[in-house]
TIRO-2110 file (N, C-alpha, C; in Angstrom, 1 decimal):
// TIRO-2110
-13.6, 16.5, 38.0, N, 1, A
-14.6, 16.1, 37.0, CA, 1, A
-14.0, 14.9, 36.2, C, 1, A
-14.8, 14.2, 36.0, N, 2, A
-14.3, 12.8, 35.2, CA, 2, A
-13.8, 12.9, 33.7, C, 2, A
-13.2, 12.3, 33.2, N, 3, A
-12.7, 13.0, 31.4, CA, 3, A
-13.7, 13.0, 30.8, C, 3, A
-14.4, 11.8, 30.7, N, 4, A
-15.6, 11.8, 29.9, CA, 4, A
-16.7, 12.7, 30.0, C, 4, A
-17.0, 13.2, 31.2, N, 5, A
-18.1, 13.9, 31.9, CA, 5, A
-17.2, 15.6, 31.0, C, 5, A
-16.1, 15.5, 31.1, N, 6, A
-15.1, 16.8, 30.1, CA, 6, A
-15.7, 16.7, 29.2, C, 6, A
-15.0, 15.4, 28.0, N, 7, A
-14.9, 15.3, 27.1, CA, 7, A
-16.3, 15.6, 26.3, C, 7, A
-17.8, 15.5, 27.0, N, 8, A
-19.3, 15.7, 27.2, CA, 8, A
-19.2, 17.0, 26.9, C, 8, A
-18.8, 17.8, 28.1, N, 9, A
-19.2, 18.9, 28.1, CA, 9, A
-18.4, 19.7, 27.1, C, 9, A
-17.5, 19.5, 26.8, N, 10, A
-16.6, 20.2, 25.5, CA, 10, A
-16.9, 20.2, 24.1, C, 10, A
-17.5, 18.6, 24.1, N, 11, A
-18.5, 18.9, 22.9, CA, 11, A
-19.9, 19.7, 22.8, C, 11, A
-20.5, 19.7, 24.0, N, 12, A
-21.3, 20.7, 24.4, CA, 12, A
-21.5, 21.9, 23.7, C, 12, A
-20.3, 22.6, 24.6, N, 13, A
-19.7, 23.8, 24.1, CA, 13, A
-19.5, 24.5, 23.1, C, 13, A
-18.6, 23.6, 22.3, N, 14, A
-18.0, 23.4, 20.9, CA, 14, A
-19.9, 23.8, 19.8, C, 14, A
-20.6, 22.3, 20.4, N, 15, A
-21.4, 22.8, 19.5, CA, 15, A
-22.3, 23.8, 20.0, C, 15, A
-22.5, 24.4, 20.6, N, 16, A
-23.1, 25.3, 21.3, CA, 16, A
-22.6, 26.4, 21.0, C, 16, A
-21.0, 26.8, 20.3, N, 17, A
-21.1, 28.1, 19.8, CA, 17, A
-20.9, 28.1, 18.6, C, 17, A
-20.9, 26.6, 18.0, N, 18, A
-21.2, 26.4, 16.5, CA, 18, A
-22.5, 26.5, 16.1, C, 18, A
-23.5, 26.7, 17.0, N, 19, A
-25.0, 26.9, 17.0, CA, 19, A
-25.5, 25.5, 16.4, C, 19, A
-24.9, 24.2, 16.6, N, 20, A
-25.9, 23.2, 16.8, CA, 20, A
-26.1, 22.3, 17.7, C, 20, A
-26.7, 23.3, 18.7, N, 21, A
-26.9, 22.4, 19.7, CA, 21, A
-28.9, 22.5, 20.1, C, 21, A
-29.2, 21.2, 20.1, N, 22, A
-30.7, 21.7, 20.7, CA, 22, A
-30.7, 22.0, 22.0, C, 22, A
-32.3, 22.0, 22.1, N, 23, A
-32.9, 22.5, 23.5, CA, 23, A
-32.6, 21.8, 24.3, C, 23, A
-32.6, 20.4, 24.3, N, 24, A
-32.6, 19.7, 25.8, CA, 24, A
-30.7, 19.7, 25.8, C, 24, A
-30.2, 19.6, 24.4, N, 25, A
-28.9, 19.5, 24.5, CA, 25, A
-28.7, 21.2, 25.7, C, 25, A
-29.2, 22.2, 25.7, N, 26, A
-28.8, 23.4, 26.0, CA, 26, A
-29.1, 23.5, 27.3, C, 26, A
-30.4, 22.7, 27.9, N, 27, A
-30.3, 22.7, 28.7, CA, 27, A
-29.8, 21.8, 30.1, C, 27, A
-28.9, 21.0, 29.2, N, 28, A
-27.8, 19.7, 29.7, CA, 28, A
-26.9, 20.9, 30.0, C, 28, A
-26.2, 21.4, 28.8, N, 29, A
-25.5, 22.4, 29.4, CA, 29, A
-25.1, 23.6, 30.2, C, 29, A
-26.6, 23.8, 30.4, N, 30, A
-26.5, 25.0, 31.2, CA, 30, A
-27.0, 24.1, 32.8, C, 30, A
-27.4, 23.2, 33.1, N, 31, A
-27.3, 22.6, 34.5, CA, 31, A
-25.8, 22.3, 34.6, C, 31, A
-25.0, 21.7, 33.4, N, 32, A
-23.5, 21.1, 33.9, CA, 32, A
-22.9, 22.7, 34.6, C, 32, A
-23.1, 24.0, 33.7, N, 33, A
-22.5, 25.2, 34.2, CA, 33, A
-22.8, 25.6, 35.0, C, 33, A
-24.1, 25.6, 36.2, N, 34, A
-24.7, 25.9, 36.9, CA, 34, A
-23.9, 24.9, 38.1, C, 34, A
-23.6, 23.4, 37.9, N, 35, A
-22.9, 22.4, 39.2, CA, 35, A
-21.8, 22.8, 39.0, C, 35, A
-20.8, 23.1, 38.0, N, 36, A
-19.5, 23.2, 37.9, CA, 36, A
-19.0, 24.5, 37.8, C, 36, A
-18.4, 25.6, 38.1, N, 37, A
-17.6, 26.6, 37.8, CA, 37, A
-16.8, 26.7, 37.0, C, 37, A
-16.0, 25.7, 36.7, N, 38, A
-15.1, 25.7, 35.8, CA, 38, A
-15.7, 25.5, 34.3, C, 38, A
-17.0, 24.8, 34.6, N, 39, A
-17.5, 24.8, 32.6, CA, 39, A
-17.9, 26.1, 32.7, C, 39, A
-18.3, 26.6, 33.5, N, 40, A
-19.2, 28.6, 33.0, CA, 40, A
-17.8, 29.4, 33.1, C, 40, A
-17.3, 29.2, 33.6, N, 41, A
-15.9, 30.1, 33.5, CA, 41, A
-15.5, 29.4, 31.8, C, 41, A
-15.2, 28.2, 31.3, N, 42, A
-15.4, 27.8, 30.4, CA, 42, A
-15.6, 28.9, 28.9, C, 42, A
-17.1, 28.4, 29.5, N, 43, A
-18.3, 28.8, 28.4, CA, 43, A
-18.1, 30.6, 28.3, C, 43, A
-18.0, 31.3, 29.4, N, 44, A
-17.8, 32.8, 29.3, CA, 44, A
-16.5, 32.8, 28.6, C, 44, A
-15.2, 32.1, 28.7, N, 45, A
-14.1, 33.0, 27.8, CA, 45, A
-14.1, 32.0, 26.2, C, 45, A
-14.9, 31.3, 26.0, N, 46, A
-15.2, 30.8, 24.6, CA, 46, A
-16.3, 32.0, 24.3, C, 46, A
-17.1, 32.3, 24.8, N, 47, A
-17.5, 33.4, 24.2, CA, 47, A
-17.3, 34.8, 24.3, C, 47, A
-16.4, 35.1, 25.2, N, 48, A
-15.4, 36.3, 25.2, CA, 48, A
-14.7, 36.5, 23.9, C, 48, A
-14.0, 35.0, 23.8, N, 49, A
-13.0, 34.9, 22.7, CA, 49, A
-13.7, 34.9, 21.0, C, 49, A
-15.1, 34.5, 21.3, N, 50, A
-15.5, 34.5, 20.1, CA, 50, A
-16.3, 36.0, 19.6, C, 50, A
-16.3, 36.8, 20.9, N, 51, A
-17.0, 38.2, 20.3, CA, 51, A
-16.2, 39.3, 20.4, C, 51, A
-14.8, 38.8, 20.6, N, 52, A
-13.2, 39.5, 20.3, CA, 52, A
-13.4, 39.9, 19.4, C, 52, A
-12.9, 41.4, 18.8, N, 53, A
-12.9, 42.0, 17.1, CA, 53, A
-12.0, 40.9, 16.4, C, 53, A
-10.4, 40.4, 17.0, N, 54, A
-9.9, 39.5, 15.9, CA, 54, A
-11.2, 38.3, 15.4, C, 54, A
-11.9, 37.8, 16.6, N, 55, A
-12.9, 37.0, 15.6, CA, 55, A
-14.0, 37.1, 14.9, C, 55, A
-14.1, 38.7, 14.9, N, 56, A
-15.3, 39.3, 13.8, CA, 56, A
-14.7, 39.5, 12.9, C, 56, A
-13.3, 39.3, 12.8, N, 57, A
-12.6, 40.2, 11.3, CA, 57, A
-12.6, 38.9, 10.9, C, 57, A
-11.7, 37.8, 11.3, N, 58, A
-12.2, 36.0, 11.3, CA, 58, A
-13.3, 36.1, 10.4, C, 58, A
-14.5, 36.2, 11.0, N, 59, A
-15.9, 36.3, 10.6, CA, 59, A
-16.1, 36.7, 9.2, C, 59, A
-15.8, 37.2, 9.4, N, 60, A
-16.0, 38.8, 8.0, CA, 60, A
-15.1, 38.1, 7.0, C, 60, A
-14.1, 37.9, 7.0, N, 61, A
-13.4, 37.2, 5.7, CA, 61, A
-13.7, 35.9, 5.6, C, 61, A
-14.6, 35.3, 6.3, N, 62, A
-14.9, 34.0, 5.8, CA, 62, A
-15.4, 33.9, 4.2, C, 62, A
-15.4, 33.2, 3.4, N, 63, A
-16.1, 32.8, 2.2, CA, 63, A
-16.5, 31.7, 1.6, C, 63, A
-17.0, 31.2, 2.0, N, 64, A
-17.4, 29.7, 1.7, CA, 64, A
-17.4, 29.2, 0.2, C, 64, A
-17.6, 29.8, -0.4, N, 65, A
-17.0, 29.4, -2.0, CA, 65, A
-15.9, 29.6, -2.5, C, 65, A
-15.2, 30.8, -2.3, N, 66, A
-13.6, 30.4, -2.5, CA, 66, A
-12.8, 29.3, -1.6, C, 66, A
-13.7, 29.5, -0.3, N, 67, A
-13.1, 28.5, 0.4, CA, 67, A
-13.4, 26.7, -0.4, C, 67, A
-14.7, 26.7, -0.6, N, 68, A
-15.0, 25.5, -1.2, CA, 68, A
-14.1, 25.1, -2.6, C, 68, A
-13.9, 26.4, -3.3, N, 69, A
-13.1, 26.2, -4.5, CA, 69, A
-12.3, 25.6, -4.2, C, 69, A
-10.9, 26.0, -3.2, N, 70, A
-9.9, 25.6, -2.7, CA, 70, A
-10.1, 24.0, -2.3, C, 70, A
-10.7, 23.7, -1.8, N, 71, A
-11.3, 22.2, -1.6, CA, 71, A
-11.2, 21.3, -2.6, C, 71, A
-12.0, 22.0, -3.6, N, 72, A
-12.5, 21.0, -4.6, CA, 72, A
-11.4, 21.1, -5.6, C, 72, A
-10.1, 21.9, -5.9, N, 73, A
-8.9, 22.0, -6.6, CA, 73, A
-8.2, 20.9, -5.8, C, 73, A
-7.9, 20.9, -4.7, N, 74, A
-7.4, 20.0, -3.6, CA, 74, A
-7.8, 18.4, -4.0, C, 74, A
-9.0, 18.6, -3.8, N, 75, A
-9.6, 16.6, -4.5, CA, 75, A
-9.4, 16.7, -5.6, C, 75, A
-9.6, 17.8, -6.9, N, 76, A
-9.2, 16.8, -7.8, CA, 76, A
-7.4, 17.1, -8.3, C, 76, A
-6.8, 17.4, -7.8, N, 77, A
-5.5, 17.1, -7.5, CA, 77, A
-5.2, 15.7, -6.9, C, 77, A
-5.9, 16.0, -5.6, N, 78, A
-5.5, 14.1, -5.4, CA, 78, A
-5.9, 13.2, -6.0, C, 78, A
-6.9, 13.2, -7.0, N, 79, A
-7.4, 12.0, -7.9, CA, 79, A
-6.4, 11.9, -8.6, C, 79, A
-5.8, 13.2, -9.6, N, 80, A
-4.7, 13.3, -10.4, CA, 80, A
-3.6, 12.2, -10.1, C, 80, A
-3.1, 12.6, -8.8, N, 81, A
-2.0, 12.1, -8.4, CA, 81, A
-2.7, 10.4, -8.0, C, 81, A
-3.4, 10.0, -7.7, N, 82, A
-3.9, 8.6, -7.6, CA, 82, A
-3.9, 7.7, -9.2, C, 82, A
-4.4, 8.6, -9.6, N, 83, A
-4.5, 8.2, -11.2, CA, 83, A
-3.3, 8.4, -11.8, C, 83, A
-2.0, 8.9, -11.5, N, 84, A
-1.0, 8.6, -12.2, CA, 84, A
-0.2, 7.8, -11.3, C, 84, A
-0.4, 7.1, -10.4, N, 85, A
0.2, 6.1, -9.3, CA, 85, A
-0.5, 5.1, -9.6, C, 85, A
-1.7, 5.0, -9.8, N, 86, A
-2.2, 3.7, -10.4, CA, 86, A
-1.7, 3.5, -11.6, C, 86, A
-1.3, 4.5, -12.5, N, 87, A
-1.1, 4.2, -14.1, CA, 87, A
0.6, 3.4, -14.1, C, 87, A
1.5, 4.0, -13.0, N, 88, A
2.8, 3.7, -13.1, CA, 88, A
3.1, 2.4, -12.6, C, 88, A
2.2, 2.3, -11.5, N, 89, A
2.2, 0.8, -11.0, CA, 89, A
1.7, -0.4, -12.2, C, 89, A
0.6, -0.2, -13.2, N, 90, A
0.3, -1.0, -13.9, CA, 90, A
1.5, -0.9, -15.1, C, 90, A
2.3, 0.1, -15.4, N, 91, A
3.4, 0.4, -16.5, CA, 91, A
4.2, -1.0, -15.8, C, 91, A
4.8, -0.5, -14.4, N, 92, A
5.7, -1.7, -13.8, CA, 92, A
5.4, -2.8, -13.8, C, 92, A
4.3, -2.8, -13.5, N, 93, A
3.2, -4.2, -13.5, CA, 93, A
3.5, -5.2, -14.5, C, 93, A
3.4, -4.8, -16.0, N, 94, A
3.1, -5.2, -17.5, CA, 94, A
4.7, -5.0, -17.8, C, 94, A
5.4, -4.5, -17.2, N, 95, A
7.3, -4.5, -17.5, CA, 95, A
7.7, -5.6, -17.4, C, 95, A
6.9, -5.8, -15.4, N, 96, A
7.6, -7.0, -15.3, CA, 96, A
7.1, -8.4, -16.0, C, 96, A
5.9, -8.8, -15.9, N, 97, A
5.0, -9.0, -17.3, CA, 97, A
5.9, -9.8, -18.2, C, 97, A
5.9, -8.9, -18.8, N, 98, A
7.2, -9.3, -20.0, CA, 98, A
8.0, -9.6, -19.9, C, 98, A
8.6, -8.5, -19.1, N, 99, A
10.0, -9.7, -18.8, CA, 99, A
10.1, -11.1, -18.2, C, 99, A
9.0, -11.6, -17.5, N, 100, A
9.3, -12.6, -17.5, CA, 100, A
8.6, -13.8, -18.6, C, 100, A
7.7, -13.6, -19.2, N, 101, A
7.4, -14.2, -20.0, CA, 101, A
8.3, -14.2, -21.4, C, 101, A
9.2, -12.9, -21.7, N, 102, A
10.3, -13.0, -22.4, CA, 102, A
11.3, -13.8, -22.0, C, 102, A
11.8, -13.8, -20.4, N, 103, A
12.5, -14.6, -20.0, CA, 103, A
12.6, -16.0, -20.4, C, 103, A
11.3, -16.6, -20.2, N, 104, A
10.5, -18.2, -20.1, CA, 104, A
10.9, -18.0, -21.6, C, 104, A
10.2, -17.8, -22.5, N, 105, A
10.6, -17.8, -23.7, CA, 105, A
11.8, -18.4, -24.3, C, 105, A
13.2, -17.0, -23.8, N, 106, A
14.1, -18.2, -24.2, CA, 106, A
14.6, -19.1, -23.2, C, 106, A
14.4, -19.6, -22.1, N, 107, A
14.7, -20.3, -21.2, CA, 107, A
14.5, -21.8, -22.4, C, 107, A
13.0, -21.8, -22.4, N, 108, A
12.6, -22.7, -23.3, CA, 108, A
13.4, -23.0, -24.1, C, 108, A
13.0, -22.0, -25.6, N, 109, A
13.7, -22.1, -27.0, CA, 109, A
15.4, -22.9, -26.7, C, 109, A
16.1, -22.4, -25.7, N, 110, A
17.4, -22.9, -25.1, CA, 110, A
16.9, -24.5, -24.5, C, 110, A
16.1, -24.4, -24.1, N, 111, A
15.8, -26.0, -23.8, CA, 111, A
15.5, -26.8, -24.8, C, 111, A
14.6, -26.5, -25.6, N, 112, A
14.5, -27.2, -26.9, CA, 112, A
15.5, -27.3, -27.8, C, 112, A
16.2, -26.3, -27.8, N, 113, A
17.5, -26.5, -29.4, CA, 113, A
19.0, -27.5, -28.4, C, 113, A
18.8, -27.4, -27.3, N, 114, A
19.9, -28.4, -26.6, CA, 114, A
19.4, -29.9, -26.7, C, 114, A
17.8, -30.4, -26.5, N, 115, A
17.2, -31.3, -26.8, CA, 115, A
17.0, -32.1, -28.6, C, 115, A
17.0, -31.2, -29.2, N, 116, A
17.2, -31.9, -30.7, CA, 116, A
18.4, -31.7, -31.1, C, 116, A
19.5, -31.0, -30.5, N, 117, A
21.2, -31.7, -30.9, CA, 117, A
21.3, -32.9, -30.8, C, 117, A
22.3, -34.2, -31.9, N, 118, A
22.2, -34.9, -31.7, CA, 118, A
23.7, -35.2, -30.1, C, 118, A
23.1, -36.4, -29.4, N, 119, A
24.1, -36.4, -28.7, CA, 119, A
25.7, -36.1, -28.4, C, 119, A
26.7, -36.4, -28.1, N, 120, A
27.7, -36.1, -28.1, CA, 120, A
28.5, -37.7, -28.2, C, 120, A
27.8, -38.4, -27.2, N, 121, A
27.8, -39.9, -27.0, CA, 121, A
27.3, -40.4, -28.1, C, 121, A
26.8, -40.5, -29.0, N, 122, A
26.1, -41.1, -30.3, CA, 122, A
26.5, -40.9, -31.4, C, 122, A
27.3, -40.2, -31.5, N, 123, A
28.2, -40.3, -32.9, CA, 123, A
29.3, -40.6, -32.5, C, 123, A
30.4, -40.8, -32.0, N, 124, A
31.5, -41.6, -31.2, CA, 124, A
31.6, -43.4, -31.5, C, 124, A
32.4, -43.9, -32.0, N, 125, A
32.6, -44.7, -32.0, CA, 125, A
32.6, -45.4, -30.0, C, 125, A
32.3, -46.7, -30.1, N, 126, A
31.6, -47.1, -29.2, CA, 126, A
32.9, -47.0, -28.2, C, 126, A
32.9, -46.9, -27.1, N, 127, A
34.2, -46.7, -25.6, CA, 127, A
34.7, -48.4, -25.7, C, 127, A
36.4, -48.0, -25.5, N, 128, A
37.1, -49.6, -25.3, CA, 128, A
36.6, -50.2, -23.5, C, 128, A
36.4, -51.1, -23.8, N, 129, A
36.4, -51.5, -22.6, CA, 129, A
37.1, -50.9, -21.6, C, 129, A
37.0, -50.7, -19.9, N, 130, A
38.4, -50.8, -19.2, CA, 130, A
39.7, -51.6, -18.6, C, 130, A
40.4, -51.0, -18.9, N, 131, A
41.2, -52.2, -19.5, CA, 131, A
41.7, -52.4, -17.5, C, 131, A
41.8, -54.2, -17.3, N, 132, A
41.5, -54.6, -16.2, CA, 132, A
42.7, -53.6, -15.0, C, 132, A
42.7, -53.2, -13.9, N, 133, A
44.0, -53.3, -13.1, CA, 133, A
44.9, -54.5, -12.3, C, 133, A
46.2, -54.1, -12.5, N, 134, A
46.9, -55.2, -12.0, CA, 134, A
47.0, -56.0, -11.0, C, 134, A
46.1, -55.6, -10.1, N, 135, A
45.2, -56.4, -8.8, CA, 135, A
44.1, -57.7, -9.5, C, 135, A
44.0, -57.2, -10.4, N, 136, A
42.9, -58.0, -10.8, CA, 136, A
43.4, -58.9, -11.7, C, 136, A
44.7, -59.4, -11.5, N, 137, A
44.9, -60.2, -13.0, CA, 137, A
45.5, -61.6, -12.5, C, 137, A
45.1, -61.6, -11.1, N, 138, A
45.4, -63.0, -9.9, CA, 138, A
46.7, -62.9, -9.9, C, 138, A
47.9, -61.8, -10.3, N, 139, A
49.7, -61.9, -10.2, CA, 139, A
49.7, -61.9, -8.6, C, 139, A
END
């Protein structure tokens, strides 16, 4: 059998003892089990296995609202945890933020108070000439 033509009938099945399968879907399935042996051999131990006592006890303790409770503690737990990873990322965010705009700050202020010192060259009496070398004096 081809995978797909499987993969077909498995969902078939599946939904077929999850009870949503229609009529023409039902009766797709029951021609596939009627050409093939292996889907009705299939289909008999999924429903062997499903009318097993372990799966009536299964059955029986199902609860759909504690179960659902459980769910919905679950999502908002993870919102929790979403909402305190977004909050930490923006804390880092606005840290670094600052620091660099603190940085620039005095980068600056440091630029400016070097720029209104007066020079070093400007208060100095003016440089002697250089005085010539002895190549240069036509000896």
């Amino acid at each position: 059998m081809r995978p797909d033509k499987r993969e077909k009938i498995d969902t078939l099945l599946l939904r077929q003892v999850s009870g949503n399968l229609s009529s023409t879907e039902t009766a797709a399935l029951q021609r596939f089990a009627d050409e093939h042996p292996e889907v009705r051999t299939l289909w008999t131990k999924l429903e062997d296995r499903l009318n097993s006592a372990d799966a009536q006890v299964f059955k029986r303790n199902l609860d759909a609202g504690a179960d659902w409770l459980l769910v919905t503690q679950r999502i908002h737990e993870n919102k929790r945890r979403a909402r305190r990873r977004k909050l930490r990322f923006g804390v880092v965010l606005t840290s670094m933020a600052a620091l660099i705009v603190y940085s620039s700050a005095l980068y600056i202020k440091q630029y400016i108070n070097k720029s209104s010192l007066p020079r070093q060259g400007a208060t100095r009496t003016p440089a002697k000439p250089p005085v010539p070398h002895y190549s240069n004096t036509g000896k």
